[in-house]
C-alpha positions in Angstrom: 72.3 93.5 107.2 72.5 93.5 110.9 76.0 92.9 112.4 77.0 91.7 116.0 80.1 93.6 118.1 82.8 92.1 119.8 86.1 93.3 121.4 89.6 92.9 119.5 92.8 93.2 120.5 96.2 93.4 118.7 99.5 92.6 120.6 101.9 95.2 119.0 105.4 96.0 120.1 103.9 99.1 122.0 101.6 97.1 124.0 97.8 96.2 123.3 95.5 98.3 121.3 91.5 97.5 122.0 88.8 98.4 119.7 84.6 97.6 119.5 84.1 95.7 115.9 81.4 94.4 113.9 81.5 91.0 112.8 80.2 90.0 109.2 80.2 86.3 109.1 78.1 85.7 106.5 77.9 86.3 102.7 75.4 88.7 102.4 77.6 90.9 105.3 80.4 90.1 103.4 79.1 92.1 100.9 77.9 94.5 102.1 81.1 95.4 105.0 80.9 99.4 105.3 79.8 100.1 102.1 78.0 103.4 102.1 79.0 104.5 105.9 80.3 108.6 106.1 81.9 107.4 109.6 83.8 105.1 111.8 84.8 105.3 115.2 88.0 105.8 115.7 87.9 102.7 118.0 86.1 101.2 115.8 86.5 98.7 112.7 85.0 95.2 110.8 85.8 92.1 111.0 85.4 89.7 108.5 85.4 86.0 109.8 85.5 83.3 106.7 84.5 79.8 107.3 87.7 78.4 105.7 91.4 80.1 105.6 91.3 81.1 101.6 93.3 83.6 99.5 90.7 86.6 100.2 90.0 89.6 97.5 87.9 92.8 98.6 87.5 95.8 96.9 86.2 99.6 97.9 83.3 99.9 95.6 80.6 102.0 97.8 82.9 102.4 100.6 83.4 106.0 101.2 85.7 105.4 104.2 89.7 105.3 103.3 90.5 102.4 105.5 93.4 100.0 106.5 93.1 96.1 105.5 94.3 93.9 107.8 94.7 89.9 107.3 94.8 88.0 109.4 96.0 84.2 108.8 94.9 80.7 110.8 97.6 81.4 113.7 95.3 84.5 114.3 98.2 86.7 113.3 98.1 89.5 110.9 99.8 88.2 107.7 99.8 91.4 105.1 98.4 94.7 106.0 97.6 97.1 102.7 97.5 100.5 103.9 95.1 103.8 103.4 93.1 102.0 100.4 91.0 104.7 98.2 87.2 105.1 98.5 85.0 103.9 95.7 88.2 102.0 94.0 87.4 98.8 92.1 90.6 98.0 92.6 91.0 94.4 93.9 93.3 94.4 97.3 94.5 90.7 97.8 95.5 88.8 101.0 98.6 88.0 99.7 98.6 84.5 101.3 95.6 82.5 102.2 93.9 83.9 105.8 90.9 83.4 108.0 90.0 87.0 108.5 90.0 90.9 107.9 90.1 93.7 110.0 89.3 97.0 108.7 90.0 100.2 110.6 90.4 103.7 109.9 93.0 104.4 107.6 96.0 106.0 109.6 95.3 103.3 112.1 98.0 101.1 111.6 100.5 103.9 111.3 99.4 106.2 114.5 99.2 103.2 116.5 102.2 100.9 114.9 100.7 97.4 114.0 103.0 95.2 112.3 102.5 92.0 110.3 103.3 89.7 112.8 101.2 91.2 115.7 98.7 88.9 117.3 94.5 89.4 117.3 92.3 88.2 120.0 88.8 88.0 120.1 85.8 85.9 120.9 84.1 86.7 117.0 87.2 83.8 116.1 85.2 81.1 117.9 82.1 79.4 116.3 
């Protein structure tokens, strides 16, 4: 699958923090996400837009990246955040409550740069 970029921003406490992310908006890049990547930018992450805000499962099978999951709910804020999830896990990380969206970054990302549940996301991948 071939992925578009945008730019995302989250609002935190500690003022804005900007990274470069693909967008997988449909369900064969759903699938897929970063499955089988060795690397990502530390500015870097994917986004996963859904047509419809839904309770949202994803899993780490064929990920070798530990990563931070991010939803994000209809408001575009970030609803539940699970932290440092384990490569290759079949281990199925939940939204919690329904959202529109996932960001995943870097694991350690959310920590180093202290994003909250709460904080708001901007970008142009929200629109149609």
């Amino acid at each position: 699958q071939q992925f578009s970029t945008a730019q995302l921003a989250i609002e935190t406490a500690e003022g804005m923090r900007q990274f470069t992310v693909e967008v997988a908006k449909t369900p064969g890049q759903h699938a897929q996400g970063l499955m089988f990547r060795r690397r990502l930018a530390a500015d870097a992450g994917m986004l996963f837009v859904y047509r419809r805000v839904e309770m949202i499962a994803m899993w780490m099978q064929h990920t070798l990246i530990p990563l931070d999951m991010l939803f994000i709910d209809a408001s575009l804020r970030i609803a539940h955040i699970v932290q440092r999830t384990i490569p290759l896990s079949t281990e199925i990380i939940n939204s919690l409550e329904p959202a529109l969206s996932v960001l995943e970054l870097n694991a350690g990302t959310v920590s180093r740069l202290g994003i909250k549940p709460g904080d708001i996301v901007a970008s142009a991948a929200f629109r149609n």
